[in-house]
C-alpha positions in Angstrom: 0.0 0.0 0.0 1.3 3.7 -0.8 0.5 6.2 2.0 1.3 9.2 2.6 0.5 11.9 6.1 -1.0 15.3 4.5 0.0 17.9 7.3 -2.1 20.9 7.4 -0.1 24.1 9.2 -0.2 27.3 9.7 2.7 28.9 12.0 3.3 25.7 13.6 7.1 26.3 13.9 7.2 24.8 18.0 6.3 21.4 16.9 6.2 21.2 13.2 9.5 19.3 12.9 8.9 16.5 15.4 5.5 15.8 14.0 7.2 15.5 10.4 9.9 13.1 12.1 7.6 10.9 13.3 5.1 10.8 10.6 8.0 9.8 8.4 8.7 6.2 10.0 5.1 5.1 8.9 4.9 7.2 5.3 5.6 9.7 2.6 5.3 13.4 4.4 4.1 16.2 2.6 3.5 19.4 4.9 0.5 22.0 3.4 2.0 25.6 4.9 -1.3 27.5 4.8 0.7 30.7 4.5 2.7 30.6 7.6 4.8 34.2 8.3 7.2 31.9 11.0 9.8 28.9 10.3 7.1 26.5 9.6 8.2 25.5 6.0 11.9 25.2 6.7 11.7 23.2 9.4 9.3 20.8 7.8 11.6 20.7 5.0 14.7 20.0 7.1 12.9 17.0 8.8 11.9 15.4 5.3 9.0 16.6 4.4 7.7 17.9 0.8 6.1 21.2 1.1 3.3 22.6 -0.5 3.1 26.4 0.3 -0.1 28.0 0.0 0.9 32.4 -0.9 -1.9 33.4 2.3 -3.7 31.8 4.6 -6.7 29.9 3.2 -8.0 27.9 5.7 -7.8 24.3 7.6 -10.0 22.5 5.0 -8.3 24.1 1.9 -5.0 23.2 3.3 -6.5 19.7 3.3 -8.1 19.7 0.1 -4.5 21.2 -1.5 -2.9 17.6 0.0 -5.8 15.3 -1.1 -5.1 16.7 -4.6 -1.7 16.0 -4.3 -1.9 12.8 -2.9 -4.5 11.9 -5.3 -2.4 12.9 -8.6 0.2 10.7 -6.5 -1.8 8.0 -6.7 -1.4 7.2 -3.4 -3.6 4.8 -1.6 -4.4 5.6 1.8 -4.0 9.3 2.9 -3.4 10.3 6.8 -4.4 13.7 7.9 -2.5 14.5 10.9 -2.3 17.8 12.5 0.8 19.9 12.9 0.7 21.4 16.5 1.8 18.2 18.4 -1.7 17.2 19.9 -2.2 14.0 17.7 0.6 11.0 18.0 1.8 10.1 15.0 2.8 6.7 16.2 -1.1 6.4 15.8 -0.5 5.7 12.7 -0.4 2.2 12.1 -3.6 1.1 14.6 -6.0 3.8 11.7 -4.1 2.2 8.6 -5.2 -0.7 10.0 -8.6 0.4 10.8 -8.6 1.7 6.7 -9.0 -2.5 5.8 -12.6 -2.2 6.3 -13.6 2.0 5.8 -13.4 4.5 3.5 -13.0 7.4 6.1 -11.1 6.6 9.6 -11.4 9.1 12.2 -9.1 8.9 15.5 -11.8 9.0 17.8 -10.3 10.9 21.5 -13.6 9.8 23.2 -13.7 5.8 23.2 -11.7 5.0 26.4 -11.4 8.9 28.0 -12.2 12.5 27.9 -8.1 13.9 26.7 -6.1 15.5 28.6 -6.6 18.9 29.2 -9.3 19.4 26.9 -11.3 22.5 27.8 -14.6 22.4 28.8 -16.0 24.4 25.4 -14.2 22.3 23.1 -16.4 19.3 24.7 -19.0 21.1 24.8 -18.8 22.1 21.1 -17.7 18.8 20.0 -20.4 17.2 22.1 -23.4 19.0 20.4 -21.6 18.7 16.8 -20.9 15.0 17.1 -24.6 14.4 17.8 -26.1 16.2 14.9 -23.8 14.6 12.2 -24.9 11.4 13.8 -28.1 12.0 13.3 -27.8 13.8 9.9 -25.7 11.3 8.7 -26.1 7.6 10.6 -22.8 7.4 11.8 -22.5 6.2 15.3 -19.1 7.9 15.4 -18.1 9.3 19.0 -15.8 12.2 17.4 -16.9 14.4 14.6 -14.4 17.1 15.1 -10.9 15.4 15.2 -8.3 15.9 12.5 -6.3 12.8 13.1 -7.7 10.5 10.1 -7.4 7.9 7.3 -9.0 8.4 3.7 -8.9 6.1 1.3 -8.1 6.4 -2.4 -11.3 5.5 -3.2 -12.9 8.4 -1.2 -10.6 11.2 -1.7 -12.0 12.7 -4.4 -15.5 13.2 -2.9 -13.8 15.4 -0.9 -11.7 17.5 -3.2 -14.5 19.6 -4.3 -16.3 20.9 -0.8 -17.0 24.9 -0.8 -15.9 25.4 2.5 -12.0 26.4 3.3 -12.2 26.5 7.2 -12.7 24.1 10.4 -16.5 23.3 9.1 -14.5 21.5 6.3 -13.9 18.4 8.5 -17.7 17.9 9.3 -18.8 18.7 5.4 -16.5 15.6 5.0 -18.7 13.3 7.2 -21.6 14.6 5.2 -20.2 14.0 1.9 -19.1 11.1 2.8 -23.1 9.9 4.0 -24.0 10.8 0.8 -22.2 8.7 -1.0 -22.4 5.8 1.0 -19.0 5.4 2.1 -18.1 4.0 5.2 -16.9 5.7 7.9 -15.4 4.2 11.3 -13.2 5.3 14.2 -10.1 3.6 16.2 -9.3 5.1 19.5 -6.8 7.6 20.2 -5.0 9.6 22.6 -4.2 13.6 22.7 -3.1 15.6 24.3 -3.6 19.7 25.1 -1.8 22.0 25.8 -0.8 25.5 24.6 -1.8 24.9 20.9 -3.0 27.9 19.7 -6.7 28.8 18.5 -7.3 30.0 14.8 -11.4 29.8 15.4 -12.8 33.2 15.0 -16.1 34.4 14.7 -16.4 34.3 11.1 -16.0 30.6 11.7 -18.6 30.6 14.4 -20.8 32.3 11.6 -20.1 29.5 8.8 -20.5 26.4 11.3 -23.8 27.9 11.9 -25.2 28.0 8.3 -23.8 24.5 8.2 -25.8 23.4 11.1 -28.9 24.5 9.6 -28.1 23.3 6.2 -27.6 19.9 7.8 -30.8 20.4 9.6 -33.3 21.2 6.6 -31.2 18.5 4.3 -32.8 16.1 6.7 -35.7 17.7 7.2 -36.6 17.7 3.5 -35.5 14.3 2.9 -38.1 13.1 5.7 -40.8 15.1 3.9 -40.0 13.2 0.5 -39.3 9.8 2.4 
């Protein structure tokens, strides 16, 4: 199998390097700099990674969608998404390739055996209530809608490729694309931890997750009125 671990980042010089280190015992590496103004490409480079440099910051999701379409033109079978601050362990790895035998879309769920680390009480809040809609929008009994630490096969990259938004709602469009094409989706347990990653959620964000929410909302709304 041909994988490779996409790396979305955006002035992640702190930890950028050892999460490109240890990526690179399990896979290809290629690094998405969304724009970063710090060391974040350099380092990346130095540890072994290819870079893809984006001229200004885009967003999480396009950062992600640049790397799919690399990976894709790569021909590359299996495709890790893996964060660049340091929360997620890369050594990880291997337990969702092996989860990838029987799903399109892995997700490293950080709720199966424990609450992580440090994890502030908004973020569970917030991934709390989001986890539940997109189970009930989409079916999936899925215990973590909102992590970035994932598998994607070849088959279901290109769903993905083509999804309007550029930000953090990216990663839940996915599950939604994903229902609607009838891919399956699981989750392998993982552990993360927090700490003094930085926050690049502003309000616009806010704003955007909340059309989503509705859009989700009336999609199934409208499909129980034609059902």
């Amino acid at each position: 199998m041909k994988v490779i671990t996409i790396i979305p980042a955006y002035n992640e010089e702190k930890a950028i390097e050892k999460v490109v280190k240890c990526a690179k015992e399990y896979s290809e590496v290629v690094v998405i700099d969304d724009g970063s103004t710090d060391q974040t490409s350099s380092l990346a480079g130095n540890a072994g990674s290819k870079i893809i440099k984006h001229s200004k910051n885009v967003g999480k999701g396009a950062a992600i969608k640049t790397g799919l379409q690399y990976a894709i033109e790569g021909d590359f079978d299996l495709m890790v998404l893996l964060d660049g601050d340091g929360q997620h362990d890369p050594h990880c790895i291997p337990l969702l390739l092996k989860g990838a035998n029987s799903a399109d879309v892995i997700i490293g769920s950080r709720f199966i055996n424990s609450t992580p680390q440090n994890m502030t009480i908004p973020r569970r809040i917030s991934n709390g209530i989001t986890t539940r809609l997109i189970r009930y929008v989409t079916g999936y009994q899925i215990t973590d809608s909102q992590c970035g630490f994932r598998v994607i096969s070849k088959k279901a990259a290109p769903f993905f490729v083509d999804i309007a938004y550029n930000d953090y709602v990216y990663e839940s469009e996915v599950l939604f694309k994903a229902s609607k094409n009838n891919l399956v989706v699981g989750e392998m347990a993982i552990e993360c931890i927090y700490s003094d990653e930085k926050s690049y959620v502003r309000f616009k964000h806010v704003i955007h997750y909340t059309i989503f929410t509705l859009r989700l909302l009336m999609a199934k709304f409208l499909g129980r009125i034609k059902s």
